[in-house]
Backbone atoms as SQL, in Angstrom:
CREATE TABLE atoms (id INTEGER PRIMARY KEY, chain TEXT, resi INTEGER, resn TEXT, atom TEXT, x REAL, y REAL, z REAL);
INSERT INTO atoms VALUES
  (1, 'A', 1, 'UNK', 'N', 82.731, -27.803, -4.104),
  (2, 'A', 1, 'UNK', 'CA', 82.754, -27.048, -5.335),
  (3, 'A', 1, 'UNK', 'C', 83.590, -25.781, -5.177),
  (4, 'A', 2, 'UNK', 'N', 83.522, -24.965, -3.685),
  (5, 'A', 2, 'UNK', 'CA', 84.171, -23.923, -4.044),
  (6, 'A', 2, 'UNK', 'C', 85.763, -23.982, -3.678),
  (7, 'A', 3, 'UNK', 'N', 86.056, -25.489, -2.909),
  (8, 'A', 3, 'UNK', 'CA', 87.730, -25.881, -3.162),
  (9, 'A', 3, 'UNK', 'C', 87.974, -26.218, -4.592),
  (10, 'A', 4, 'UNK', 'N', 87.026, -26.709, -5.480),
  (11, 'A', 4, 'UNK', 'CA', 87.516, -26.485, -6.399),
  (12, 'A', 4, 'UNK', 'C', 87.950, -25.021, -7.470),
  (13, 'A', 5, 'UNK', 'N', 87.121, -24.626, -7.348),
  (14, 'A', 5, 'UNK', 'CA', 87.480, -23.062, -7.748),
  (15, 'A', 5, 'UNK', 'C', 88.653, -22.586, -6.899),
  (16, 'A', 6, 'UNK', 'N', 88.957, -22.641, -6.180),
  (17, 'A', 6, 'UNK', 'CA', 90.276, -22.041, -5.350),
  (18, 'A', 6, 'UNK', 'C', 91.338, -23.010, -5.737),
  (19, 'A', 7, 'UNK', 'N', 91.434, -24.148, -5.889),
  (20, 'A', 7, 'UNK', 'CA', 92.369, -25.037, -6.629),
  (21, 'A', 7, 'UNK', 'C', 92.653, -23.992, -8.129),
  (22, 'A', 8, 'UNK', 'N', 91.401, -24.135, -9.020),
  (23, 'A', 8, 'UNK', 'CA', 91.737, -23.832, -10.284),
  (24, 'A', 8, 'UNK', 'C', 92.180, -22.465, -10.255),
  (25, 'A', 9, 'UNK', 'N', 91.988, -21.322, -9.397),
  (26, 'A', 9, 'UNK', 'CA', 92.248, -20.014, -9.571),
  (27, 'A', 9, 'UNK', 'C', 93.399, -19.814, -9.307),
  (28, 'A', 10, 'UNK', 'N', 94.461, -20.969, -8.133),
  (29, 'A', 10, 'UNK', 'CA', 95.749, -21.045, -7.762),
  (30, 'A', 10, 'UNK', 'C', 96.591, -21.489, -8.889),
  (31, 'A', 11, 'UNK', 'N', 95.730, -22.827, -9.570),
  (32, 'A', 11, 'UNK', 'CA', 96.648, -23.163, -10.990),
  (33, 'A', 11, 'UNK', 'C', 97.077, -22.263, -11.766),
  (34, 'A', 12, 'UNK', 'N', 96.016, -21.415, -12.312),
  (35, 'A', 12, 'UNK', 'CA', 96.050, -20.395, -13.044),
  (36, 'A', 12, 'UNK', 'C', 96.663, -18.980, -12.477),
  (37, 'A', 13, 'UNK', 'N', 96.719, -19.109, -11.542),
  (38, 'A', 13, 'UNK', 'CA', 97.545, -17.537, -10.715),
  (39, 'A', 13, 'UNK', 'C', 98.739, -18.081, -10.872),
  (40, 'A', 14, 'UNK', 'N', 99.644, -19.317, -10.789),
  (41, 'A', 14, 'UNK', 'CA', 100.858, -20.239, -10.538),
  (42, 'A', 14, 'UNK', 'C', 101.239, -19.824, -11.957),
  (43, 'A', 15, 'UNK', 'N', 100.727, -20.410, -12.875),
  (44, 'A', 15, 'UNK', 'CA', 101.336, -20.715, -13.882),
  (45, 'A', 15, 'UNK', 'C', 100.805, -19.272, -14.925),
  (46, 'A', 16, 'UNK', 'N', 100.036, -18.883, -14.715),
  (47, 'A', 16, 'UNK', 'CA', 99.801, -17.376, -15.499),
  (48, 'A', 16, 'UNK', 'C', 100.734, -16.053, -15.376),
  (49, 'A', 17, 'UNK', 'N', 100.895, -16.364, -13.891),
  (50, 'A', 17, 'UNK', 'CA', 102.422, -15.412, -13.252),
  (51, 'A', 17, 'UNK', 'C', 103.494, -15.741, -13.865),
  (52, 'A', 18, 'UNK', 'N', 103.847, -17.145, -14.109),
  (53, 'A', 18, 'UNK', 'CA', 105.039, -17.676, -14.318),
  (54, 'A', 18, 'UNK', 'C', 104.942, -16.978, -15.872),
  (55, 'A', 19, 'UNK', 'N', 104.242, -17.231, -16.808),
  (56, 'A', 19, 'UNK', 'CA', 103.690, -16.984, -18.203),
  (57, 'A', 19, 'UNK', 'C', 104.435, -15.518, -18.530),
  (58, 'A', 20, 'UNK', 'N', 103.202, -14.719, -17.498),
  (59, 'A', 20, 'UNK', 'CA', 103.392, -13.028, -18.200),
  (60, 'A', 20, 'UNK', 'C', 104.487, -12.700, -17.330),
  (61, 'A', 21, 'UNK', 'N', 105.493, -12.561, -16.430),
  (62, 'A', 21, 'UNK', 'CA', 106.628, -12.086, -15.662),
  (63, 'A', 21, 'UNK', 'C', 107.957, -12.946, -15.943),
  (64, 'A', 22, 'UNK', 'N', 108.048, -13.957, -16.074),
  (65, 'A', 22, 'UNK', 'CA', 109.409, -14.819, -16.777),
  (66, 'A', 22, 'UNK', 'C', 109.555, -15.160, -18.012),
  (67, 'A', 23, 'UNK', 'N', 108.105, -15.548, -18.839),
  (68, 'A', 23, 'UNK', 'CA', 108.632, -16.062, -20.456),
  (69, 'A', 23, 'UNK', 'C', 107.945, -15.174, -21.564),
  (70, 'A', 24, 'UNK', 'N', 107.123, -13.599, -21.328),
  (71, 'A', 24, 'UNK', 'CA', 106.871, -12.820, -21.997),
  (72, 'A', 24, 'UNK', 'C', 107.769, -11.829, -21.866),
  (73, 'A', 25, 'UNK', 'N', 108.563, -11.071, -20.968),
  (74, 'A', 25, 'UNK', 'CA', 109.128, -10.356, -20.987),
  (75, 'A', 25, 'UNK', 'C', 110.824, -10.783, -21.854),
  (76, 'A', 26, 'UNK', 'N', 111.520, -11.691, -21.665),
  (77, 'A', 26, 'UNK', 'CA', 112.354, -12.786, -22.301),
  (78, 'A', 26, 'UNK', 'C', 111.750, -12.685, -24.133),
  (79, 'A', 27, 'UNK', 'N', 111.124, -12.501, -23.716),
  (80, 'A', 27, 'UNK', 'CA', 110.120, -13.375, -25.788),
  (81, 'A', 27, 'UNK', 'C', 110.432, -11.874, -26.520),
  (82, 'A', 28, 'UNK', 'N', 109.731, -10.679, -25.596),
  (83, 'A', 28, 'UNK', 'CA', 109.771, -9.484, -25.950),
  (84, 'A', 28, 'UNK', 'C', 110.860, -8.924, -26.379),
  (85, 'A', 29, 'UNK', 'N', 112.036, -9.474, -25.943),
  (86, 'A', 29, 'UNK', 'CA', 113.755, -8.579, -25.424),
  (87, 'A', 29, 'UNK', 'C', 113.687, -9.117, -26.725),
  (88, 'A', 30, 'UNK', 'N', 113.959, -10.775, -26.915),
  (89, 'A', 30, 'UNK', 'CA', 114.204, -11.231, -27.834),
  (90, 'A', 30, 'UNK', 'C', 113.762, -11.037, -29.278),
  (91, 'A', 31, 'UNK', 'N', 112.303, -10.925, -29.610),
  (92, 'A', 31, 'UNK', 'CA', 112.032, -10.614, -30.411),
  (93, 'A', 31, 'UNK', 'C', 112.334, -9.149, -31.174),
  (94, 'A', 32, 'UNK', 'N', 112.662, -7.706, -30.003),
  (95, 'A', 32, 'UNK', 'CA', 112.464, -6.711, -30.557),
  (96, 'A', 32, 'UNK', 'C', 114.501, -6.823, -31.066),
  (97, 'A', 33, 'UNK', 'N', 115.089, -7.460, -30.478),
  (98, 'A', 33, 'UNK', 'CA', 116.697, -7.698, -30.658),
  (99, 'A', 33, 'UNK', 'C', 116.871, -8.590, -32.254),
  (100, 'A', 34, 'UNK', 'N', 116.562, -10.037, -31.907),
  (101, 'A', 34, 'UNK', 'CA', 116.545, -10.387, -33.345),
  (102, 'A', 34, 'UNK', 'C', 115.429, -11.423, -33.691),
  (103, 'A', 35, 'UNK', 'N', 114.600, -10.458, -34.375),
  (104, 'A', 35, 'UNK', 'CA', 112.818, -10.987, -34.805),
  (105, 'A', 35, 'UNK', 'C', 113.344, -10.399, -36.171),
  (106, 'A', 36, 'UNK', 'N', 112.604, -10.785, -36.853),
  (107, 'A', 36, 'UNK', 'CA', 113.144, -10.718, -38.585),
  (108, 'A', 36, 'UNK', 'C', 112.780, -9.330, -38.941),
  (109, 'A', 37, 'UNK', 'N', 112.237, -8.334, -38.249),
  (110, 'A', 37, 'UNK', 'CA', 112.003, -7.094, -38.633),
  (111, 'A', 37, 'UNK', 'C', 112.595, -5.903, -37.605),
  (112, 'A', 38, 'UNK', 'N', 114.163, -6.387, -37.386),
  (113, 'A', 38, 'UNK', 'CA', 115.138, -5.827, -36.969),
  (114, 'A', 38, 'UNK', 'C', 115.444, -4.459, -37.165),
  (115, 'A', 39, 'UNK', 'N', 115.381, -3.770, -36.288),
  (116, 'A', 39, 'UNK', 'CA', 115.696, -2.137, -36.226),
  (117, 'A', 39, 'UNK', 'C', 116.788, -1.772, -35.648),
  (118, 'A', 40, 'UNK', 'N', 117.394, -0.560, -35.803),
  (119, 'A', 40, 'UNK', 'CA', 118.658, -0.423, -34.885),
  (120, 'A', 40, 'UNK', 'C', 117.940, 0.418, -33.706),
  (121, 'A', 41, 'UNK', 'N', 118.675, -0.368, -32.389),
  (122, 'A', 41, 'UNK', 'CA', 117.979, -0.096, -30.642),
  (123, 'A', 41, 'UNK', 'C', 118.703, 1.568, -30.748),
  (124, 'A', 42, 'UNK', 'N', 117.464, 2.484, -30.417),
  (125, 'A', 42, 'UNK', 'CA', 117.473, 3.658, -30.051),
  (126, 'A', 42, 'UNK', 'C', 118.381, 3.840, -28.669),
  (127, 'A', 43, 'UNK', 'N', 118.067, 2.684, -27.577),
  (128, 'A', 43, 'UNK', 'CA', 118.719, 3.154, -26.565),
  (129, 'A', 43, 'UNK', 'C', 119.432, 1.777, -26.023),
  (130, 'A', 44, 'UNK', 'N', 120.569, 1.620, -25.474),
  (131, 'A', 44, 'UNK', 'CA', 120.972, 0.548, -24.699),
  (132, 'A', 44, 'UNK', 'C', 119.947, -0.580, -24.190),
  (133, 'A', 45, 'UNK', 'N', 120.164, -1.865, -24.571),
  (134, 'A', 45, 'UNK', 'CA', 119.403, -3.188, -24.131),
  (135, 'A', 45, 'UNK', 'C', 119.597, -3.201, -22.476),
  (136, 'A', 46, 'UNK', 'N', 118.140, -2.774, -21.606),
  (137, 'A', 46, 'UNK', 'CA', 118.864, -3.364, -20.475),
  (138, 'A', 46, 'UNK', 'C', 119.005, -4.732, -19.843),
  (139, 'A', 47, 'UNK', 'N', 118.834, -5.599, -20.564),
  (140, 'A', 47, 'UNK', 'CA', 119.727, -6.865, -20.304),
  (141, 'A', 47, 'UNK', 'C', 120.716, -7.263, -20.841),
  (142, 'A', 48, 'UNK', 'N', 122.008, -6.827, -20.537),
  (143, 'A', 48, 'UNK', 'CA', 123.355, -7.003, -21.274),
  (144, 'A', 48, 'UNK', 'C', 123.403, -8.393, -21.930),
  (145, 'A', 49, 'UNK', 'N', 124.385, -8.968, -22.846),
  (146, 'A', 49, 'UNK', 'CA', 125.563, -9.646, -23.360),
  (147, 'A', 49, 'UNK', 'C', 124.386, -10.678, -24.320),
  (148, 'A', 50, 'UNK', 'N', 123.728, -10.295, -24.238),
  (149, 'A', 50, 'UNK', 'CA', 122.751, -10.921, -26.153),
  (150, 'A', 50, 'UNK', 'C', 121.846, -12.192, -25.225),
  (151, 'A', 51, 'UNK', 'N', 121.736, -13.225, -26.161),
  (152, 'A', 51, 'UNK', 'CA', 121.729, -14.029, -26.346),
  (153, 'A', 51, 'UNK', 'C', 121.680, -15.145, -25.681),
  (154, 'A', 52, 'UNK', 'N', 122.694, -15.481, -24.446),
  (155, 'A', 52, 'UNK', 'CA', 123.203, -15.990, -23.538),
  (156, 'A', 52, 'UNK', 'C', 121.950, -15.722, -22.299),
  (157, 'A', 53, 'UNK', 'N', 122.228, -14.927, -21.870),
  (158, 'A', 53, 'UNK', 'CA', 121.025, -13.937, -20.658),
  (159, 'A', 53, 'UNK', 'C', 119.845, -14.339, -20.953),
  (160, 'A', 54, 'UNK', 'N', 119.651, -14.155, -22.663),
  (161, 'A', 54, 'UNK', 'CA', 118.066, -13.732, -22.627),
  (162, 'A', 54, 'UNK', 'C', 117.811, -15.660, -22.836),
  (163, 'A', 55, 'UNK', 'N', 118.251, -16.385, -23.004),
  (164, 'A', 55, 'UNK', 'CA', 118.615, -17.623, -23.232),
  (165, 'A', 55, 'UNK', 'C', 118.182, -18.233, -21.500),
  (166, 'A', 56, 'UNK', 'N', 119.129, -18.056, -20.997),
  (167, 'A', 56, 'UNK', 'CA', 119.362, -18.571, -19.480),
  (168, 'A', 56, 'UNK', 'C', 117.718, -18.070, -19.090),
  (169, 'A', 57, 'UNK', 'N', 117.265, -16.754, -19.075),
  (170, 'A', 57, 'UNK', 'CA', 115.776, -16.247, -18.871),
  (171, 'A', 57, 'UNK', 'C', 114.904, -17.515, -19.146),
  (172, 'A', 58, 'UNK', 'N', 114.783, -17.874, -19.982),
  (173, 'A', 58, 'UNK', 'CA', 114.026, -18.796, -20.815),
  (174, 'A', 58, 'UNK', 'C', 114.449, -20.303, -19.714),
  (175, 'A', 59, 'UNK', 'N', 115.368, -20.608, -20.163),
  (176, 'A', 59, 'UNK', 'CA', 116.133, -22.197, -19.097),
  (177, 'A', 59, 'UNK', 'C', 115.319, -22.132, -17.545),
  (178, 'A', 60, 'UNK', 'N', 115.595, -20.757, -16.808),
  (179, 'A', 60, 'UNK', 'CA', 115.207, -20.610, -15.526),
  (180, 'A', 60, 'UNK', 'C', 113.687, -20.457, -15.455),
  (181, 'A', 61, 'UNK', 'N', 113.035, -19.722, -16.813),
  (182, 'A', 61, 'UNK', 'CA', 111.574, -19.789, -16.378),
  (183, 'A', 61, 'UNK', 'C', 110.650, -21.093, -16.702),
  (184, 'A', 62, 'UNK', 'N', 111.240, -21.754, -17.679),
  (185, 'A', 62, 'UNK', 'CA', 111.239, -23.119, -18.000),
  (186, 'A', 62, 'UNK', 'C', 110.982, -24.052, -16.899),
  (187, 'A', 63, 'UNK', 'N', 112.482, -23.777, -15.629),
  (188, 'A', 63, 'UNK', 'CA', 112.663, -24.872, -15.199),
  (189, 'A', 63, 'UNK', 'C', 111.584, -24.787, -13.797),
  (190, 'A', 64, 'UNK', 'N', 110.889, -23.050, -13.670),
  (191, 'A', 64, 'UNK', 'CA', 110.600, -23.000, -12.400),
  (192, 'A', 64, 'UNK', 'C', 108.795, -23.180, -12.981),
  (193, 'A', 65, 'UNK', 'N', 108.294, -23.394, -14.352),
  (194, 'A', 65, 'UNK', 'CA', 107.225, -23.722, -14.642),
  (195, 'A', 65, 'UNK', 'C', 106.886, -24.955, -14.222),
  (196, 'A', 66, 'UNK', 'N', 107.711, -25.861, -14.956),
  (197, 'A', 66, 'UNK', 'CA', 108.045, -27.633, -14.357),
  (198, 'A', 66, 'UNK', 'C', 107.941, -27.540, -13.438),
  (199, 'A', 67, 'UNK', 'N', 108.814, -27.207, -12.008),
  (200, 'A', 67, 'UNK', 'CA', 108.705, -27.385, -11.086),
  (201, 'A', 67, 'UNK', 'C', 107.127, -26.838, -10.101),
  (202, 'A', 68, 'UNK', 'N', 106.843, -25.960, -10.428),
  (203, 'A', 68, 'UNK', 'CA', 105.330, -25.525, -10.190),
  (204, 'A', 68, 'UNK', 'C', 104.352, -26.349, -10.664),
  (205, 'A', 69, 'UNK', 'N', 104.230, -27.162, -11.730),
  (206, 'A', 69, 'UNK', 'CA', 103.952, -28.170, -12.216),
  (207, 'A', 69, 'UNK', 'C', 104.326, -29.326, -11.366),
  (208, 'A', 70, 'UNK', 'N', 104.789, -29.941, -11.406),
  (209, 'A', 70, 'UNK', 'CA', 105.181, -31.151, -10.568),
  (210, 'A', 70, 'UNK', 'C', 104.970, -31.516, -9.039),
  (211, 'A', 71, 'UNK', 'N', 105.133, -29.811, -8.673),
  (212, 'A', 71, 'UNK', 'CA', 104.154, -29.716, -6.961),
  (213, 'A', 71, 'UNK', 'C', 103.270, -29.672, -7.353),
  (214, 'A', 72, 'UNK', 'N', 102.290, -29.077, -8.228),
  (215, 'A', 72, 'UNK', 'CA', 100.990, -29.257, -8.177),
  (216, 'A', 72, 'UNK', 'C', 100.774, -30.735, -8.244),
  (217, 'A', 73, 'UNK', 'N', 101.283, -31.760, -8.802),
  (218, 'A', 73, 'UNK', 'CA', 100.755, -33.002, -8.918),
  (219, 'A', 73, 'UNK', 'C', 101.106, -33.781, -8.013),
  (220, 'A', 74, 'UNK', 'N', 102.032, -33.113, -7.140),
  (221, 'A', 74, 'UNK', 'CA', 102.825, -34.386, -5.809),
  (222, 'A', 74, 'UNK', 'C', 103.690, -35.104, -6.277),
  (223, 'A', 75, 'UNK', 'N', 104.341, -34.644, -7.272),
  (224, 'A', 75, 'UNK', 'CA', 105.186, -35.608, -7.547),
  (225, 'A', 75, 'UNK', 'C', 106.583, -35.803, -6.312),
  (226, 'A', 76, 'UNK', 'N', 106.927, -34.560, -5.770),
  (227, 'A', 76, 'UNK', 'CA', 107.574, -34.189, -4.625),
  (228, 'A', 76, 'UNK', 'C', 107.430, -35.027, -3.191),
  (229, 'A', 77, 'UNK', 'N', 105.888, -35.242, -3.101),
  (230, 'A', 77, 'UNK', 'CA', 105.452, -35.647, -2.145),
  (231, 'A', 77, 'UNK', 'C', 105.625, -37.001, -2.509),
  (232, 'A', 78, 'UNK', 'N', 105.270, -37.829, -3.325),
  (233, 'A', 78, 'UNK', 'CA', 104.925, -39.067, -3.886),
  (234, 'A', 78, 'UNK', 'C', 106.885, -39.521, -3.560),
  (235, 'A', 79, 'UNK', 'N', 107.657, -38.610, -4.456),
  (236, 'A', 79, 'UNK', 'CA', 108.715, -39.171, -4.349),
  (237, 'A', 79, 'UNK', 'C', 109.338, -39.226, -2.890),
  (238, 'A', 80, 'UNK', 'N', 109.304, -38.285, -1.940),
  (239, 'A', 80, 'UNK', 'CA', 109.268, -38.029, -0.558),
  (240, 'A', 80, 'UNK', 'C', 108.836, -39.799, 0.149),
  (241, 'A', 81, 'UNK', 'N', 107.699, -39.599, 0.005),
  (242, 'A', 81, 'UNK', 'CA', 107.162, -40.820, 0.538),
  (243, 'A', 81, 'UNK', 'C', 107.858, -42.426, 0.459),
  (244, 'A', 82, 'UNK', 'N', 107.843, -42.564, -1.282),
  (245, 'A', 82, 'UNK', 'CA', 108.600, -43.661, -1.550),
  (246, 'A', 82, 'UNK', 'C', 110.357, -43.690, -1.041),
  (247, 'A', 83, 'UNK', 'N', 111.096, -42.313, -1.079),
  (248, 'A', 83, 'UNK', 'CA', 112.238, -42.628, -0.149),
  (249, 'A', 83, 'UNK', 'C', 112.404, -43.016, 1.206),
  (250, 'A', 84, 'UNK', 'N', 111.171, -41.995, 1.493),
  (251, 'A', 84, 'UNK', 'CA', 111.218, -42.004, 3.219),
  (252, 'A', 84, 'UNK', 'C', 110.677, -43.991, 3.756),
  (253, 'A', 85, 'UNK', 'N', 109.956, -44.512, 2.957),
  (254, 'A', 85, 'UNK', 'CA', 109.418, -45.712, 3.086),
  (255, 'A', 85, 'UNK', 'C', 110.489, -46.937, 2.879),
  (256, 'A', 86, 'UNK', 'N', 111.534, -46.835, 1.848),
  (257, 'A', 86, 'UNK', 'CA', 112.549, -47.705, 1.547),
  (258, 'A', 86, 'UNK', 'C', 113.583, -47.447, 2.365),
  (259, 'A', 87, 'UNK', 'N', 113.882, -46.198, 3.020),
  (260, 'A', 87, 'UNK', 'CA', 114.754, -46.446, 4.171),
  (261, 'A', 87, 'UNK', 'C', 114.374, -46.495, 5.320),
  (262, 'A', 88, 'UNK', 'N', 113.276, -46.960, 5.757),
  (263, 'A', 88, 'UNK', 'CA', 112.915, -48.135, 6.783),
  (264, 'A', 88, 'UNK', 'C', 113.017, -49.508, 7.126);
């Protein structure tokens, strides 16, 4: 019981990190830039060139959620195995 609680507290530390540090801060830029109740920025964006950046943010935290995902399930391992087994 209490590997399970340390399982679930790792899921949730994995993917809660990933949450509030890669795809809230991204959501934030974005929204306060162009969210339909658009203001003019008091001070310089510090993530330059629009759109693109805050875009790619999103792609990379995306892709490293999946992948945190997919080790959690072994899919890594599973696929590991089945290569390592067919080239024998």
């Amino acid at each position: 019981s209490s590997v399970d609680n340390v399982e679930i507290i790792e899921y949730a530390g994995a993917f809660g990190a990933s949450t509030l540090f890669l795809i809230l801060p991204a959501l934030m830029a974005w929204q306060c830039r162009y969210g339909d109740d658009v203001r003019p920025l008091t001070v310089r964006p510090m993530v330059p060139f629009g759109k693109i950046v805050l875009g790619s943010l999103y792609k990379a935290a995306g892709t490293l959620i999946v992948e945190q995902g997919l080790e959690k399930l072994g899919v890594f391992e599973f696929i590991q195995q089945i290569l390592l087994h067919t080239g024998q």
